[in-house]
N, C-alpha and C positions, 0 to 999 in steps of 0.2 A: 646731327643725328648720326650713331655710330647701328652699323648692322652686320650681324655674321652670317656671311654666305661662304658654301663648301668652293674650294678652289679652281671646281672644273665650273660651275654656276658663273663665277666670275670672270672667269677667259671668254666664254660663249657671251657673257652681257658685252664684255667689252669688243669679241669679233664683231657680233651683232650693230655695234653701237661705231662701230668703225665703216662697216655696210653703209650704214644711213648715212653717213657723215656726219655723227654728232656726238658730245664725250656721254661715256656711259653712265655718268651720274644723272646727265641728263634723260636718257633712256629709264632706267630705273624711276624717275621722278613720273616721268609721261606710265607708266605701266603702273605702280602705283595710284597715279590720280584716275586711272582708267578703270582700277579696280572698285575706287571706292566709290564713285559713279557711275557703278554699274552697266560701263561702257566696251570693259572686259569678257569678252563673251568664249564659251570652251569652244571650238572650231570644230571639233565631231559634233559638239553635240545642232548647234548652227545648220550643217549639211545634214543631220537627220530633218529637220526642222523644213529647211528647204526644199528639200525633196519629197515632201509629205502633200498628198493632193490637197488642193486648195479646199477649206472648210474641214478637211476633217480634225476629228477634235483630239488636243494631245494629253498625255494623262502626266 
């Protein structure tokens, strides 16, 4: 599988992917599979979620 990412995308996968200790293809593969089972979740939106009193209802 071949994929085009802008230049600065790919330095950050690859610092990021040097952080965890692990190659960034592998990163890439783990955020993709997280995506598509819906295990990728937006981190604001999560914190609104959480902070929201328990039962009330979100629209």
């Amino acid at each position: 599988m071949n994929i085009r990412l802008p230049e600065e995308d790919l330095l950050k996968l690859q610092k990021l992917a040097l952080k965890h200790g692990l190659p960034y293809q592998t990163l890439v593969g783990s955020v993709i599979h997280r995506y598509v089972t819906d295990q990728l979740v937006d981190l604001e939106e999560a914190k609104k979620i959480l902070a929201s009193p328990p039962g009330k209802k979100r629209a």
